[in-house]
N, C-alpha and C positions, 0 to 999 in steps of 0.2 A: 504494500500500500504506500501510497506518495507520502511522505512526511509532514508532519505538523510543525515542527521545529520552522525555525527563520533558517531559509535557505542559505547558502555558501552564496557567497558575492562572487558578480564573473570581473575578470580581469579591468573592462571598462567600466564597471559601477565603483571603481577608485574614488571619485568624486562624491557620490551618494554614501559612503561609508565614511568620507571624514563626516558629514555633514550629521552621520548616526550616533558619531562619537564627542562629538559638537552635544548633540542633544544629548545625550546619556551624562556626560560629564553636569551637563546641569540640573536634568533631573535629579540625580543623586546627591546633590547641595542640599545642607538643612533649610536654607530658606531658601525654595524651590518657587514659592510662592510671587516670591521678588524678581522672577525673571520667567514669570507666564507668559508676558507680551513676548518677549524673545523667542522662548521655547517656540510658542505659536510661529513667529516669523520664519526662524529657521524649518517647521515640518512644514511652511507652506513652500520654502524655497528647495525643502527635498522634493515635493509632489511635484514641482515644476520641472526639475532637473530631470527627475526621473521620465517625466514625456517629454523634456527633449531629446534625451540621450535613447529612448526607443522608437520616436518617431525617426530618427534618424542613424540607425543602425547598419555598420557596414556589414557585407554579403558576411564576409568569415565571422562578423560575432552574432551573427541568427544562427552559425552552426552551431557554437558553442553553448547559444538560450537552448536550441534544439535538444542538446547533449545533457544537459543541467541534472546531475544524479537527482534531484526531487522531482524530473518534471513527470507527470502522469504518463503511467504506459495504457497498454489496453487491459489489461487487469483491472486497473485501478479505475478506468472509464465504466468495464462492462460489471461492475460492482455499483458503480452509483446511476448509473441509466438504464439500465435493463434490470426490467422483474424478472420474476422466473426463469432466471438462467441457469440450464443444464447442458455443461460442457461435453462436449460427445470425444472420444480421443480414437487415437488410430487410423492406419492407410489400409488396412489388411491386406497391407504386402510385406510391410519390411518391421515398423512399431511406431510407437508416439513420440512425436517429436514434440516434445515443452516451448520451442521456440515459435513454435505457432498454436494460437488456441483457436479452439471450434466449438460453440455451441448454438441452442437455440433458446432464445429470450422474448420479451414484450420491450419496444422502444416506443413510448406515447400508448397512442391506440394500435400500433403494428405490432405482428409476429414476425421475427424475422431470424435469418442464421445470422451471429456474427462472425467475422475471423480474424483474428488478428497478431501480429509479433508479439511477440515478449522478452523483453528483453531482460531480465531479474531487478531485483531492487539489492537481497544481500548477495555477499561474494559467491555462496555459496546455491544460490539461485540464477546468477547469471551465468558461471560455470555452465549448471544444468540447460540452461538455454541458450549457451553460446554465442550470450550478450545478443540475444535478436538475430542470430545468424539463423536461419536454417537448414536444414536438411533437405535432400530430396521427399523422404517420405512427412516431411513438414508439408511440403506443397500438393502432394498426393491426396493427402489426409484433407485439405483445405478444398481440392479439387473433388473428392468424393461426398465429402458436405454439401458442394455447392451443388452438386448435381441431388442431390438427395432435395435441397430445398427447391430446384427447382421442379422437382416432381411432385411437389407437397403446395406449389404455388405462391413459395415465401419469399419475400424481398432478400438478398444480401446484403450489409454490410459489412465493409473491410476498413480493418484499421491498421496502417501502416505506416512500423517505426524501426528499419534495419537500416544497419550501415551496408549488406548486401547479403548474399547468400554464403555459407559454410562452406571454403574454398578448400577444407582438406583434400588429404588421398579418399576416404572413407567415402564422403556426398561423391565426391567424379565417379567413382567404382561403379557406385546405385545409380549413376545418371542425373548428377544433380544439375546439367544446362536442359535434358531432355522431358523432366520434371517441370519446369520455367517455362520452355517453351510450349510443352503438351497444355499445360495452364493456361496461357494466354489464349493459345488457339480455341479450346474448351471456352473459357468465361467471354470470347465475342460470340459464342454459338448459343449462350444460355436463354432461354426464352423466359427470364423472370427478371425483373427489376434488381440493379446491381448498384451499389454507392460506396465509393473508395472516400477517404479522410485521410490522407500524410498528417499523422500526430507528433510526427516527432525526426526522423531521421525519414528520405525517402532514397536508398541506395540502392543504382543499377538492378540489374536485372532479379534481386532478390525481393526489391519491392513490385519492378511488373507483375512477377509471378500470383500476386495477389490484386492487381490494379486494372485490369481491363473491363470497365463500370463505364455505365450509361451517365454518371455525371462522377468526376473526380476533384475533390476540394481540397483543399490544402487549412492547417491551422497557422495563423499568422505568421509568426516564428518558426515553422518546421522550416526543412528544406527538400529539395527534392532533383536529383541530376543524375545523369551519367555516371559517376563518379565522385565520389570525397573529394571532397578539394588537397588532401594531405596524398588521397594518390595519384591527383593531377600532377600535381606537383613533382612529384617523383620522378614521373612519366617525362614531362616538359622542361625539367630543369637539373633531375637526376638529385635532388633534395629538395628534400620538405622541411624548411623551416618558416618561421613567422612570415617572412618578407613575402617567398614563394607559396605560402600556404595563403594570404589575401590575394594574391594577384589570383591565382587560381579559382578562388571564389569568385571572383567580379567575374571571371571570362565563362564559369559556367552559370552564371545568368539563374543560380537554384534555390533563389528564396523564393516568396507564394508570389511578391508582385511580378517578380520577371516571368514566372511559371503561367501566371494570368494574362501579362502581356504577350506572350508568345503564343498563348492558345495551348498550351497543355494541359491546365486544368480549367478548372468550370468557376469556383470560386474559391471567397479568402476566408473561413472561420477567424474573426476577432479572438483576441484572446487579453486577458485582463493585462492589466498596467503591470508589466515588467515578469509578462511571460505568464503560463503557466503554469508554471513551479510556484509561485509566489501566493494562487487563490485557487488550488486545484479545485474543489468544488464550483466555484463560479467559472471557470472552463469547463467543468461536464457540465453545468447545466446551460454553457452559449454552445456544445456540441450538441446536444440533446436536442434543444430547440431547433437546430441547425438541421439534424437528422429526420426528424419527426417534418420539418415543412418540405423537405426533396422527398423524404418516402408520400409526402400527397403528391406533389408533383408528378412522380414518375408511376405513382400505383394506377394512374389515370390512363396511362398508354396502353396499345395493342402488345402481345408478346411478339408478334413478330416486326411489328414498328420497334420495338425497343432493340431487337437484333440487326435490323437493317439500320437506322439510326446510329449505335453501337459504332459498326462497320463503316461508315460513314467519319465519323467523329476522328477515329483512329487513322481514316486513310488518308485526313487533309491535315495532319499534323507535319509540320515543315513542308508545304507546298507553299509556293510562291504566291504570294497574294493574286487573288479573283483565278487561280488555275481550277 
């Protein structure tokens, strides 16, 4: 579960942290009382600071909110938005993979399947789940779900937050590209209502594998590309450090507004002042609202308008404007 504690400061909230220690030094004065106008002045000049400093956010530090050990995974979403959720496990081909969950819940008035990464919260939890990596029989197990709800006439939801798929020996052996692709091809054939959400990290082919939805949204601060910006880098300049780890960002274009301006996703979930790590609850419930207005939206469509639309969506991605 996401933490209640006051989250770890990122790197660029340097500013907003003197400003905390500012205010702490004087609360803690015996006559506290004597410097309320102040105290007041300084929490008004942190609430400012703090929208400035995230209305204007550069690419490599959305990865970093993205990254934020307290921010919500889908655990912790499919715990406070969905009633009656019973996780269904297994590919009955290979076993369970923990890095992807599957079950079936209530979101608003809908029934629907969710799926989603997970990434752990303790050490010993993300071990088990390979920090969000998955498996082939991750994907399997997600693909057999979905076909299940589509024969039960249930909407999908996916919630997607990998750095990418389990590049071991072990996933290649099982066919861990063949898994990803068999996925995709699969979830543009589905004839039920599908709705992807990037909560958090959205990496290369490990998040497609779950993302081929008739509308896909991104959360504010997630990100979502080709590639990490720390393997871009590697790639393009044979290290990744600070300098090369920004530039890499900008040039993949992989927070939600460039992902909106480009046309690859549909839209941008809000998320509260300075992430969602900071009011997890008040991000499930601008998710929840979020989910609940696209599932009227798209429960309204034909099954095979939603497939042929679907096919559509995906094949004018990077075409040349008016082609």
């Amino acid at each position: 579960m996401a933490s209640n504690t006051e989250p770890a400061p990122l790197p660029f909230e340097a500013p907003i942290s003197d400003l905390d220690a500012q205010i702490r030094r004087l609360e803690e004065r015996e006559d506290t009382a004597t410097f309320a106008e102040e105290i007041e002045s300084l929490r008004q000049s942190r609430s400012d600071l703090f929208k400035t400093i995230y209305e204007n956010l550069a690419p490599v530090d959305v990865v970093k909110v993205a990254r934020h050990p307290n921010r919500p995974q889908s655990a912790d979403y499919i715990n406070w938005i969905c009633r009656d959720f019973r996780e269904l496990h297994g590919d009955r081909r290979f076993g369970d993979d923990p890095a992807i969950i599957t079950g079936l819940g209530r979101i608003g008035p809908f029934k629907v399947l969710v799926v989603g990464h997970q990434k752990g919260r303790t050490t010993e939890e993300r071990i088990r789940c390979n920090f969000g990596c998955a498996h082939p029989e991750g994907y399997r197990k997600a693909l057999a779900k979905m076909k299940l709800a589509e024969k039960y006439g249930l909407p999908i939801v996916t919630l997607i937050d990998t750095p990418g798929a389990y590049p071991g020996m072990g996933p290649e052996e099982r066919g861990q590209a063949e898994a990803i692709a068999v996925n995709m091809r699969d979830m543009s054939r589905l004839q039920t209502p599908i709705l992807s959400v990037v909560i958090g990290e959205g990496g290369s082919g490990g998040a497609l594998g779950i993302a081929v939805a008739d509308r896909v949204d991104m959360l504010q601060y997630a990100w979502y590309s080709v590639i990490s910006p720390e393997g871009c880098a590697a790639i393009l300049w044979k290290e990744a450090n600070e300098e090369t780890n920004a530039a890499a960002a900008n040039a993949l274009a992989l927070t939600a507004a460039d992902n909106l301006k480009n046309g690859i996703i549909d839209g941008i979930v809000p998320e509260p002042l300075g992430g969602a790590h900071r009011a997890p609850r008040k991000a499930a419930d601008q998710l929840e609202r979020h989910l609940v207005d696209r599932l009227h939206e798209v429960s309204r469509l034909n099954p095979r308008t939603l497939v042929d639309s679907r096919y559509e969506k995906f094949r004018q991605m990077g075409a040349p404007s008016g082609a």
